[in-house]
C-alpha positions, 0 to 999 in steps of 0.5 A: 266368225271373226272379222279378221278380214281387215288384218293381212298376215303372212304365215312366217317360219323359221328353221325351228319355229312353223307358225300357221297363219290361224290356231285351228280350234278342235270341235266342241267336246263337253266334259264327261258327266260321269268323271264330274259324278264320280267326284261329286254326286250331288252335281250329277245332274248340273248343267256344266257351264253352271258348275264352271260358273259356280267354282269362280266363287271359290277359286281364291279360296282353292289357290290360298289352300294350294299356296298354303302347303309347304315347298318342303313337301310339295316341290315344283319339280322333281326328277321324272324317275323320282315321282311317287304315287301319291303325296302325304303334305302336312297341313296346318288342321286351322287353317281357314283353307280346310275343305278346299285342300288339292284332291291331287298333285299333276306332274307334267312332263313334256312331250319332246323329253327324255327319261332323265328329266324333270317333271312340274309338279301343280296342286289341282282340286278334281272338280276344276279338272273334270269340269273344264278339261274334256280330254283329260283322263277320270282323276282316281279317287283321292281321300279327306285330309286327315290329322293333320295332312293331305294325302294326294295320288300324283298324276303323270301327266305329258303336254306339249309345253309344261311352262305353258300348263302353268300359265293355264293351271292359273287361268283354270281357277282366276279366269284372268283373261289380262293373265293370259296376256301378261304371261305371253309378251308385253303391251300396253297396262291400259289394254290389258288391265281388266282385260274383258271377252268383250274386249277381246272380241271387239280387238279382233275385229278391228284392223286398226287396234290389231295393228296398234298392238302389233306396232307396240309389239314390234317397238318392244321387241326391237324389231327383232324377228328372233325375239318375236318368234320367241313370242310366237312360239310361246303362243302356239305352246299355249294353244298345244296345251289347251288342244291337248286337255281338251279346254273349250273355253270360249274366252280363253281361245278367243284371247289366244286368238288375238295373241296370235294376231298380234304377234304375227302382225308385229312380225310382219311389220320386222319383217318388213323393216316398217 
């Protein structure tokens, strides 16, 4: 599918990190239409790519209501033990963001983590949930803001990597391909800025832009292969996650893809003392 033909990477591991040579994409699994029905009925029949276009529109609104509720009452984490059921968030019944509050609150916890530890907490609407991740269980019921506060059930949730989910919990309402980028490791601003699929897939084709990227890579990195596995591993975190929601974004995997590259080729070039 892709022409990755011109670029020869080595598998590379380390005692802690085993990086494969490509990101195996798991087979296409649509959402569930009944979890979209359920949250909305009036969308029971639409096609879900139309829904997912459709919420594009209205993702600065949704994550101008997730930044307007206050910190006091919804932290970014909390002890795992601590978790309640649900969340009552006092709300400001003027602000322009009513009608686009979260329906729910997800604490994520890791999967490699004891009891004792500290979950993250994201704001999350149920429709961007049941429309984009196919492997995630139905979101129950949640109910309208009333006078003045939001009441959200809390969802425990595990992934791989919860720092990875934030990266992601962002792309599920921007769609940011450049953010996606920017949250793994540096390059270049005029690569990345406005980053387009386009882009992205014209990138992986060329050997010659793939090793530009990677010399740049390597060059920041200092050649240091420690800090280049580092970048690895956050790469492959992020594609854990979105194996794990059950996310098919085209998009979004074939810029993981080009991540992956990138940092593998740069690797190879420390590796080698080039």
């Amino acid at each position: 599918m892709h022409g990755h033909g011109h670029h020869q990477s080595m598998s590379m591991s380390s005692p802690s990190v085993q990086l494969p040579r490509t990101l195996s994409r798991p087979p296409f699994a649509e959402v569930s239409r009944e979890a979209i029905a359920a949250i909305a009925p009036e969308l029971a029949n639409v096609p879900p790519e139309y829904i997912r276009r459709g919420l594009r529109s209205k993702a600065q609104q949704m994550l101008a209501a997730n930044a307007s509720l206050p910190s006091s009452h919804l932290p970014t984490s909390m002890p795992k033990s601590h978790v309640p059921h649900s969340l009552s968030i006092p709300v400001r019944s003027s602000s322009a963001a009513q009608g686009s509050y979260p329906t729910h609150v997800l604490a994520v916890a890791s999967s490699k983590s004891s009891a004792n530890e500290h979950v993250f907490l994201f704001p999350v609407h149920n429709i961007v949930i049941a429309a984009q991740c196919s492997a995630l269980p139905r979101l129950p019921p949640s109910s309208s803001p009333s006078s003045g506060s939001v009441h959200v059930p809390v969802l425990p949730l595990v992934l791989p990597s919860p720092a990875a989910f934030k990266v992601l919990h962002s792309y599920l309402y921007t769609h940011s391909l450049d953010g996606i980028l920017r949250s793994l490791f540096p390059l270049p601003s005029g690569f990345v800025q406005g980053l387009s699929h386009h882009t992205v897939q014209s990138t992986l084709a060329s050997g010659t832009s793939l090793h530009q990227l990677s010399t740049y890579l390597c060059s920041s990195a200092g050649s240091s292969l420690q800090v280049l596995t580092t970048h690895a591993a956050h790469v492959k975190e992020l594609w854990q996650d979105m194996v794990a929601l059950g996310l098919h974004d085209p998009e979004l995997w074939d810029t993981v893809d080009l991540a992956w590259e990138i940092v593998l080729g740069a690797l190879n070039l420390a590796a080698s003392g080039q």
